[in-house]
Biopython code that builds the backbone (N, CA, C, O; Angstrom):
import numpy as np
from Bio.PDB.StructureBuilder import StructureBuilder

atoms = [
    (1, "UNK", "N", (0.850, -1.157, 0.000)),
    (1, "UNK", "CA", (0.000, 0.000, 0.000)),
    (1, "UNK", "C", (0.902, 1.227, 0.000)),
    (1, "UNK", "O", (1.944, 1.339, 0.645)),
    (2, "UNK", "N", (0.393, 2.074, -0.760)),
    (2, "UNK", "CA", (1.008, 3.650, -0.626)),
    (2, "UNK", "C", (0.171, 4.845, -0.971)),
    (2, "UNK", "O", (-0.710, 5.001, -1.817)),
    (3, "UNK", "N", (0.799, 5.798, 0.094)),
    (3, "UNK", "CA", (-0.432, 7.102, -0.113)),
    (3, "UNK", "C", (1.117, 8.571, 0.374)),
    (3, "UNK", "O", (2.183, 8.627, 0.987)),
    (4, "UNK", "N", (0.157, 9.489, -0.457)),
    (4, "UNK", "CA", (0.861, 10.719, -0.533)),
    (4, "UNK", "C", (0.227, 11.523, 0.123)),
    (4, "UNK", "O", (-0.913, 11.471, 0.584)),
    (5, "UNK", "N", (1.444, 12.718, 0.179)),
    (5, "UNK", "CA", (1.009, 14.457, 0.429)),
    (5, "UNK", "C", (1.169, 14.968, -0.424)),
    (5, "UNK", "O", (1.948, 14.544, -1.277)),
    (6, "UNK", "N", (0.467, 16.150, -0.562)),
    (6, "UNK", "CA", (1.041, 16.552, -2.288)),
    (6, "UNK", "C", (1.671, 16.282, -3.638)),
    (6, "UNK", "O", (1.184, 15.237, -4.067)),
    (7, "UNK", "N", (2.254, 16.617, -4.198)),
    (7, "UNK", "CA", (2.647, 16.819, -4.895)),
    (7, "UNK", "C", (3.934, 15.026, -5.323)),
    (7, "UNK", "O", (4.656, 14.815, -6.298)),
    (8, "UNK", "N", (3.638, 14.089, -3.975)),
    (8, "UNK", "CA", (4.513, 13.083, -3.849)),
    (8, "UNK", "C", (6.255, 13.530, -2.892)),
    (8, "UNK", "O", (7.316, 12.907, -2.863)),
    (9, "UNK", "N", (5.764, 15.104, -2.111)),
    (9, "UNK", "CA", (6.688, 14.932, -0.961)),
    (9, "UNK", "C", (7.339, 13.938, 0.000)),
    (9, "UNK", "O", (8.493, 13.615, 0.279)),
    (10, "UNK", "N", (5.776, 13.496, 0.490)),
    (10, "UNK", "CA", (5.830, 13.025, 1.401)),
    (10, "UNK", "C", (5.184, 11.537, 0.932)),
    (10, "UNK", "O", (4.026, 11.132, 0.821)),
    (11, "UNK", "N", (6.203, 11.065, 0.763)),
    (11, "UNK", "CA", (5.325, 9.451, 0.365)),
    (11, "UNK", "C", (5.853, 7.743, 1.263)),
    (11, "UNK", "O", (6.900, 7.098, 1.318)),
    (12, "UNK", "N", (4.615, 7.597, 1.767)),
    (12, "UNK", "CA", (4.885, 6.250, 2.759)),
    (12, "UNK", "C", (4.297, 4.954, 2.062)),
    (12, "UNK", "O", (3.339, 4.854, 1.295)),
    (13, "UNK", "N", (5.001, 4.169, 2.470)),
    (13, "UNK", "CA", (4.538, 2.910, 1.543)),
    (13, "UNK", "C", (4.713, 1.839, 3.325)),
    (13, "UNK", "O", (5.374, 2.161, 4.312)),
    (14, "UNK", "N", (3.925, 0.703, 3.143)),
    (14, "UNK", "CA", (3.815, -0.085, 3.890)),
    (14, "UNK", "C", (3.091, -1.614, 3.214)),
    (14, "UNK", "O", (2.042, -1.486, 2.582)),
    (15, "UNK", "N", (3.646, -2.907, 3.368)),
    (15, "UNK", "CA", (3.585, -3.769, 2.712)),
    (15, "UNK", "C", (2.410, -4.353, 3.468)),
    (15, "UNK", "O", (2.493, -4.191, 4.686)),
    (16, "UNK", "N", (1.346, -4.988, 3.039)),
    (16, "UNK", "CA", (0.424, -5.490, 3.258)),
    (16, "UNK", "C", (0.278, -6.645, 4.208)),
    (16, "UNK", "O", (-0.713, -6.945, 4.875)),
    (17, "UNK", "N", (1.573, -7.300, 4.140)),
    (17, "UNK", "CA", (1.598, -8.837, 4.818)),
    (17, "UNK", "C", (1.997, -8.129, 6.210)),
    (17, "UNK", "O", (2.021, -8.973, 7.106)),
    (18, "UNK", "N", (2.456, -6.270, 6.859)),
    (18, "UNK", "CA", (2.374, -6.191, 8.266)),
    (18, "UNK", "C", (0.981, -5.504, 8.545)),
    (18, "UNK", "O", (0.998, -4.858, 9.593)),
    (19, "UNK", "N", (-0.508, -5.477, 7.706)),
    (19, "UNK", "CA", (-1.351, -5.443, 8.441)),
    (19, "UNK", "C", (-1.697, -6.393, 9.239)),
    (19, "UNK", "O", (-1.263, -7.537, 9.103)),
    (20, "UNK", "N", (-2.656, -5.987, 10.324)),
    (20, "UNK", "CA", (-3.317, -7.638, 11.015)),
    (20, "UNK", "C", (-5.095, -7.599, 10.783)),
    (20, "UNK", "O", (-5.845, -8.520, 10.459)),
    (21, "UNK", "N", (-5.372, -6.296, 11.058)),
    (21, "UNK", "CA", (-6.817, -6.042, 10.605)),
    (21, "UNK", "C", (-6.959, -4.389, 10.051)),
    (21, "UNK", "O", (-6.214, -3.416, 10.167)),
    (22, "UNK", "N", (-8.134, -4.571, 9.474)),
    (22, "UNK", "CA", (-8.471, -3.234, 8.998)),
    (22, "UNK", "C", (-9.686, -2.602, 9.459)),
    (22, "UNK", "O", (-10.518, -3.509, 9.468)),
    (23, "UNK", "N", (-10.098, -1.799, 9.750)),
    (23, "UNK", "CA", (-11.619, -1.098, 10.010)),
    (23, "UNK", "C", (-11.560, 0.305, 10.037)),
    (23, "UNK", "O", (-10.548, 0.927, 10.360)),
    (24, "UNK", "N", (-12.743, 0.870, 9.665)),
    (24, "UNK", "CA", (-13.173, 1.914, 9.397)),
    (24, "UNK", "C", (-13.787, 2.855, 10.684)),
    (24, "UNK", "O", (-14.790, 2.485, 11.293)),
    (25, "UNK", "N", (-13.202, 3.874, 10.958)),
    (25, "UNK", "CA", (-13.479, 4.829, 12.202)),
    (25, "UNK", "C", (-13.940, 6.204, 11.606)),
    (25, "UNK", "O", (-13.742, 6.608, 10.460)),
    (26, "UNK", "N", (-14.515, 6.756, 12.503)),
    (26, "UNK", "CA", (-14.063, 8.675, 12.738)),
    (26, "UNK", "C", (-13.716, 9.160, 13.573)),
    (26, "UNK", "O", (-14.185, 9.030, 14.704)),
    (27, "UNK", "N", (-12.508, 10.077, 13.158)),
    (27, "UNK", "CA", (-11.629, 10.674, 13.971)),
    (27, "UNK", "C", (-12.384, 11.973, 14.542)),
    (27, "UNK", "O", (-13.030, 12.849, 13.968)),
    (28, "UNK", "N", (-12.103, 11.791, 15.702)),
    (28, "UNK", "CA", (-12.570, 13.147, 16.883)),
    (28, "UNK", "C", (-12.238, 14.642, 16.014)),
    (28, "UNK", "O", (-11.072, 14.963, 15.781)),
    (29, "UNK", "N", (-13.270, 15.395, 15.628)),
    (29, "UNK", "CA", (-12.379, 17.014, 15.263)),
    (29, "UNK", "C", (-11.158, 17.232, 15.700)),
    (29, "UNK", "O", (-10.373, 17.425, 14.772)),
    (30, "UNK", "N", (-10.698, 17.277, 16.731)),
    (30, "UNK", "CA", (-9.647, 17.345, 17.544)),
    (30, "UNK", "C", (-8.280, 16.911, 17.169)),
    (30, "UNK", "O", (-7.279, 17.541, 17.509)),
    (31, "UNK", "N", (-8.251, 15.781, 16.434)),
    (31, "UNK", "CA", (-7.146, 15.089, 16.300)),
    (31, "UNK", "C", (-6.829, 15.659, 14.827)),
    (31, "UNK", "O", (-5.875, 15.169, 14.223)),
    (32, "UNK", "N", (-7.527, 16.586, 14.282)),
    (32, "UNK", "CA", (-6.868, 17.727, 13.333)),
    (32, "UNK", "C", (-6.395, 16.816, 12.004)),
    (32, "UNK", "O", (-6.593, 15.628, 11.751)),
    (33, "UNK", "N", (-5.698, 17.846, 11.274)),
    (33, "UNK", "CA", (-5.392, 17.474, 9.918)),
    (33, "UNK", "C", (-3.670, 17.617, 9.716)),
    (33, "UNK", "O", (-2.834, 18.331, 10.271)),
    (34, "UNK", "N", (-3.558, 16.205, 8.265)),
    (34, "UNK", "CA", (-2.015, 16.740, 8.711)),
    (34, "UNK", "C", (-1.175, 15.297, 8.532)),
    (34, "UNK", "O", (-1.270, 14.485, 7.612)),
    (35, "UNK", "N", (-0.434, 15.260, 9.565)),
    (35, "UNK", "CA", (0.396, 13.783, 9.558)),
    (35, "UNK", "C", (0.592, 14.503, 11.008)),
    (35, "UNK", "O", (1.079, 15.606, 11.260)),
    (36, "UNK", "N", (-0.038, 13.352, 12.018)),
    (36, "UNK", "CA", (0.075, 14.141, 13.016)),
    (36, "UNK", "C", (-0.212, 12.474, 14.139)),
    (36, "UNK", "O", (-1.183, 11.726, 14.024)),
    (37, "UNK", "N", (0.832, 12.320, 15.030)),
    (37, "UNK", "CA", (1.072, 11.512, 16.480)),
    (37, "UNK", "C", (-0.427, 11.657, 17.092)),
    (37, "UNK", "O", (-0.867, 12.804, 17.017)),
    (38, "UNK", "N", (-1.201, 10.788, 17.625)),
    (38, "UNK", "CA", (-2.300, 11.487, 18.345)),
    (38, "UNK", "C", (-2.121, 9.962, 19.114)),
    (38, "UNK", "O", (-1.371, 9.069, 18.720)),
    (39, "UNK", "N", (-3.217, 9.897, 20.590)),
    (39, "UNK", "CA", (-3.000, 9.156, 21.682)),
    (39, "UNK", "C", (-3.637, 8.199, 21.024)),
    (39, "UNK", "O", (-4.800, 8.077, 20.640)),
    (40, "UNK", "N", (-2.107, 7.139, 20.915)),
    (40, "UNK", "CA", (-2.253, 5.782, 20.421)),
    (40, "UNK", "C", (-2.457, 5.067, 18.753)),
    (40, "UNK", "O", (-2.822, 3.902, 18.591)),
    (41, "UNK", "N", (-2.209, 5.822, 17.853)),
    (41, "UNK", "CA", (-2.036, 6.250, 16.828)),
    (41, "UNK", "C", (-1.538, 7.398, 15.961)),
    (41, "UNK", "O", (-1.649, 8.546, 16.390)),
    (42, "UNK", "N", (-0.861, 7.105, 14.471)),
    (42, "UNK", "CA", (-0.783, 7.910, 13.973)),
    (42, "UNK", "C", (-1.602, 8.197, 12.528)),
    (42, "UNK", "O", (-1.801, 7.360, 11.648)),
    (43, "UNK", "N", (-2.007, 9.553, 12.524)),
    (43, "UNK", "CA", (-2.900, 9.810, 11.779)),
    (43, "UNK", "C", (-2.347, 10.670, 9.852)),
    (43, "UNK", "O", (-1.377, 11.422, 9.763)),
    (44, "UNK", "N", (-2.888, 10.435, 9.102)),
    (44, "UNK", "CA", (-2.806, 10.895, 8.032)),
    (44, "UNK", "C", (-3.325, 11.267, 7.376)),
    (44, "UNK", "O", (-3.476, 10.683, 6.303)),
    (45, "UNK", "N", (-3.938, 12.536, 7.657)),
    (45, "UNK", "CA", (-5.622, 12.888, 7.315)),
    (45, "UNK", "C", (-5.281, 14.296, 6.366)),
    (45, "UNK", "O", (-4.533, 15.182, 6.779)),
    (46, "UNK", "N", (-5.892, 14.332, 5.168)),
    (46, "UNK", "CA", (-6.101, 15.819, 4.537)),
    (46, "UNK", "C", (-7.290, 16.865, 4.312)),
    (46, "UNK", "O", (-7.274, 18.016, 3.876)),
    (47, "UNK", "N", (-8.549, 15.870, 4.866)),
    (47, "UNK", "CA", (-9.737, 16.628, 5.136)),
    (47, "UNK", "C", (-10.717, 15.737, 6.190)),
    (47, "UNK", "O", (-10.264, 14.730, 6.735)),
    (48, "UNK", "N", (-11.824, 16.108, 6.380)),
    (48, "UNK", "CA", (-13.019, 15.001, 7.020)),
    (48, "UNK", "C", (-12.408, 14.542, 8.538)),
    (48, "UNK", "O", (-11.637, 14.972, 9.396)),
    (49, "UNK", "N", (-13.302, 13.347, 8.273)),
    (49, "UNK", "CA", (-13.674, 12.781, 10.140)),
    (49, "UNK", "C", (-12.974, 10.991, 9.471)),
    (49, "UNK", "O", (-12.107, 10.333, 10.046)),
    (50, "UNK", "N", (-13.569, 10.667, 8.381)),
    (50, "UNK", "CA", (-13.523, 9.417, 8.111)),
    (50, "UNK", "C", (-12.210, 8.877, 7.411)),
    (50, "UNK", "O", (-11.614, 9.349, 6.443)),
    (51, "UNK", "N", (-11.905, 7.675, 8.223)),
    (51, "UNK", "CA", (-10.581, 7.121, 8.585)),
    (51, "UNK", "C", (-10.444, 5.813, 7.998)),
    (51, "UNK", "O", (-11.489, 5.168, 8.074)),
    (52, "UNK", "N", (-9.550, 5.253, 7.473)),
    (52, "UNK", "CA", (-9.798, 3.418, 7.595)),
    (52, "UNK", "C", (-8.299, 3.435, 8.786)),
    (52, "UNK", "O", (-7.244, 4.049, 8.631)),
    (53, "UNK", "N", (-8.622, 2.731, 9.686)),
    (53, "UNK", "CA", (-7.642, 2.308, 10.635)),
    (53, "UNK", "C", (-7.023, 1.022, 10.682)),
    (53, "UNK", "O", (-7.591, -0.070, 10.713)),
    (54, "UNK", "N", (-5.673, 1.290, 10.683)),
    (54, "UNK", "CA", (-4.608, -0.389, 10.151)),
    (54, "UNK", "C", (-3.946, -0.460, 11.194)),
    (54, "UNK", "O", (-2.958, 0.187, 11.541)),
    (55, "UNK", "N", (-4.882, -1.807, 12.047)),
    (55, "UNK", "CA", (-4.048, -2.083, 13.263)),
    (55, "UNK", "C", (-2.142, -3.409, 12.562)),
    (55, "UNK", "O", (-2.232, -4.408, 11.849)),
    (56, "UNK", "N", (-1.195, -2.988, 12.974)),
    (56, "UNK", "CA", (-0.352, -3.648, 12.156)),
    (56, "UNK", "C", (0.231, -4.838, 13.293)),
    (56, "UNK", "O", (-0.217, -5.027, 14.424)),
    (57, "UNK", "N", (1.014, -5.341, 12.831)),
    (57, "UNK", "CA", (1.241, -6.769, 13.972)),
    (57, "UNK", "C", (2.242, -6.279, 14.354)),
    (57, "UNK", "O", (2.794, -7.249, 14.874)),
    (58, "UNK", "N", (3.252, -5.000, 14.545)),
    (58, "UNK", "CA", (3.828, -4.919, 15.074)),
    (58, "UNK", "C", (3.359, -4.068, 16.297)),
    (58, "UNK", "O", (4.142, -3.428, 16.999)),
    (59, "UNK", "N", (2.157, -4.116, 16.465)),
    (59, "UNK", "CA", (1.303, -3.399, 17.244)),
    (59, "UNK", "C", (0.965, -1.939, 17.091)),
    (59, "UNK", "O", (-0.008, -1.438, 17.653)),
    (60, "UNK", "N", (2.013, -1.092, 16.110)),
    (60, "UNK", "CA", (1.406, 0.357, 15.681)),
    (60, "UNK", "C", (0.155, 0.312, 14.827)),
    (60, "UNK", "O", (-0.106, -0.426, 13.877)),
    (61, "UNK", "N", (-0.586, 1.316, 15.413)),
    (61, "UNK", "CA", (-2.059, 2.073, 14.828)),
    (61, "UNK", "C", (-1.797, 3.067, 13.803)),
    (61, "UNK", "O", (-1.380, 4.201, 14.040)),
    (62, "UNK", "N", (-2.148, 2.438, 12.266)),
    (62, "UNK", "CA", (-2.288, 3.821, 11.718)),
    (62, "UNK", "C", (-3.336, 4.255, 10.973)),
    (62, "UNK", "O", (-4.002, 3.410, 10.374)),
    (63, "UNK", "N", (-3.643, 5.530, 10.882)),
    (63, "UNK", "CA", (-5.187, 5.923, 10.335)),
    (63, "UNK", "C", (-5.030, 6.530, 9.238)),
    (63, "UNK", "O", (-4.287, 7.510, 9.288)),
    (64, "UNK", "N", (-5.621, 6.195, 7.968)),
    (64, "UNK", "CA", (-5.279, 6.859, 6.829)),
    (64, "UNK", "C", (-6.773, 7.707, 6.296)),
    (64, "UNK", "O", (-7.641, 6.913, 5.934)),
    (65, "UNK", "N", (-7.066, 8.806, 6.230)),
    (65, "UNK", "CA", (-8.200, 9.886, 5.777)),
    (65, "UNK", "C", (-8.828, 9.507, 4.706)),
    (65, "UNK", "O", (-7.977, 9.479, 3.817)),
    (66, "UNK", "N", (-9.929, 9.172, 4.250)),
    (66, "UNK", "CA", (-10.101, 9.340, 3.131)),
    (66, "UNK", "C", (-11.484, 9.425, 2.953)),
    (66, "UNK", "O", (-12.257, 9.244, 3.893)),
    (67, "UNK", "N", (-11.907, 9.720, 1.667)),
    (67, "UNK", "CA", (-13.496, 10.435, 1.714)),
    (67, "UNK", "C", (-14.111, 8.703, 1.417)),
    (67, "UNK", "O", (-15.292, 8.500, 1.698)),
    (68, "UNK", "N", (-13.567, 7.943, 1.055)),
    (68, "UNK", "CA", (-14.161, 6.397, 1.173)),
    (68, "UNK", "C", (-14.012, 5.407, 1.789)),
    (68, "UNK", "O", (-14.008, 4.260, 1.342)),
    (69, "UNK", "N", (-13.822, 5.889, 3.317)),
    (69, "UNK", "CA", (-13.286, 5.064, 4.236)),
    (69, "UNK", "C", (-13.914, 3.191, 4.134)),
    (69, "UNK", "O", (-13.383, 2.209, 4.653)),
    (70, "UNK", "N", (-15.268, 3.254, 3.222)),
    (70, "UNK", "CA", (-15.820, 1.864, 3.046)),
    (70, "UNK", "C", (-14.813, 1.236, 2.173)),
    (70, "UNK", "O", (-13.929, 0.467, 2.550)),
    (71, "UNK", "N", (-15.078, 1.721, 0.722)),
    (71, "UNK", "CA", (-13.967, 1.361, -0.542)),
    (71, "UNK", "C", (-12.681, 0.823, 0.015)),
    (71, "UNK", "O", (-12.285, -0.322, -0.201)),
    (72, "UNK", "N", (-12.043, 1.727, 0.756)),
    (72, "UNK", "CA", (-10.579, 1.541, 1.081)),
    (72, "UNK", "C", (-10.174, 0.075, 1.317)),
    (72, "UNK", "O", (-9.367, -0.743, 0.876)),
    (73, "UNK", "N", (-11.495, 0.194, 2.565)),
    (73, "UNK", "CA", (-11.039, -1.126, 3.573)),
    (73, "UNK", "C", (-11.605, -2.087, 3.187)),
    (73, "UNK", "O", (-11.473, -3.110, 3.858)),
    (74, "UNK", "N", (-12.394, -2.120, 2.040)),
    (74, "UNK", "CA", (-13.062, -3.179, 1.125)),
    (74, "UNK", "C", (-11.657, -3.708, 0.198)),
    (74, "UNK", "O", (-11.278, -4.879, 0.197)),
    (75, "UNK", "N", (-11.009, -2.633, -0.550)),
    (75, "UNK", "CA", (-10.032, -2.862, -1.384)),
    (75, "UNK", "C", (-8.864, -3.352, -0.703)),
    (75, "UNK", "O", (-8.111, -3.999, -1.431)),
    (76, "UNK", "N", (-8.465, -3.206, 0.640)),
    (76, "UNK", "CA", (-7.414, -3.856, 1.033)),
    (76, "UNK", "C", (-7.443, -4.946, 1.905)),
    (76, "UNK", "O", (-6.500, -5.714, 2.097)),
    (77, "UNK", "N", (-8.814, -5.013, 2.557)),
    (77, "UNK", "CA", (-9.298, -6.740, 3.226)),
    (77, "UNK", "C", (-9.100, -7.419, 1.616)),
    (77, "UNK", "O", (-8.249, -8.295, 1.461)),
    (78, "UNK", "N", (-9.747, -7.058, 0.719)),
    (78, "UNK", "CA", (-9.602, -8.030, -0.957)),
    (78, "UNK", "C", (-8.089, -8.179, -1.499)),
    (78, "UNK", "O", (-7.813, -9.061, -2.312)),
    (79, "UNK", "N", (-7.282, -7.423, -1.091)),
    (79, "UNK", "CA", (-5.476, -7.760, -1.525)),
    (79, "UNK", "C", (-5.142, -8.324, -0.582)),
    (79, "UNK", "O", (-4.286, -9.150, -0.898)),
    (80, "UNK", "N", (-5.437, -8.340, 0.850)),
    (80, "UNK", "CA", (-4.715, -9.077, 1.491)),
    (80, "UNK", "C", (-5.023, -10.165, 1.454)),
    (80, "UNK", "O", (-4.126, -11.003, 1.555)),
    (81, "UNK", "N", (-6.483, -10.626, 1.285)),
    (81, "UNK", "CA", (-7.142, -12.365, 1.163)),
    (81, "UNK", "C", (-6.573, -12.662, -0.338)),
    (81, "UNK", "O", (-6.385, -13.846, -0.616)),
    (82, "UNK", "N", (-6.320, -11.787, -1.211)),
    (82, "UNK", "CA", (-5.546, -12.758, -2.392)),
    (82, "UNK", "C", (-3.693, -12.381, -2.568)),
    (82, "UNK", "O", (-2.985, -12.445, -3.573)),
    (83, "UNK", "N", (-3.522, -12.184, -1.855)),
    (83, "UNK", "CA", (-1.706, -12.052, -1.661)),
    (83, "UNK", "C", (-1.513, -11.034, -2.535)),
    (83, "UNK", "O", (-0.650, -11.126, -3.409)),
    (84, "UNK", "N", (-2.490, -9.671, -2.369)),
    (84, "UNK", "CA", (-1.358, -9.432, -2.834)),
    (84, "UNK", "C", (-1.923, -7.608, -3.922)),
    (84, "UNK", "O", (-1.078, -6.989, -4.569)),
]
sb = StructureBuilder()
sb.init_structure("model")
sb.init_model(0)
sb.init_chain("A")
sb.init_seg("    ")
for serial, (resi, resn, name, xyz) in enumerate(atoms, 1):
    if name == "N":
        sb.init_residue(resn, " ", resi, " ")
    sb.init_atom(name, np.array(xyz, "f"), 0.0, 1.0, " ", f" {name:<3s}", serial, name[0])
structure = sb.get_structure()
């Protein structure tokens, strides 16, 4: 999996085989916009409330923004059940 900031500044990639589960949240107003540490996760949000959240087996939380928080986590529960 990989997702950007702009222009491809800021670009993180993370391999699929260290998710453990996926689900879909909303983030508190509070926990703001950005690439930003928040209690017990880290967040990667560029607008909205709605999140897909990737608990990983190395036990970090991360939350990625997106306006299809369903799609997302539909499209990556479906790559991870077929390798890939």
């Amino acid at each position: 999996m990989r997702w950007h900031f702009g222009p491809g500044l800021w670009t993180y990639r993370l391999a699929l085989d260290e998710i453990d589960s996926v689900g879909v949240v909303r983030n508190h107003w509070s926990s703001g916009f950005g690439i930003r540490k928040a209690s017990g996760f880290t967040l990667y949000n560029v607008s909205g409330l709605d999140a897909v959240e990737l608990k990983l087996k190395s036990g970090e939380i991360r939350r990625i923004g997106t306006d299809d928080p369903q799609g997302l986590a539909a499209a990556l529960r479906s790559a991870a059940h077929t390798g890939g």
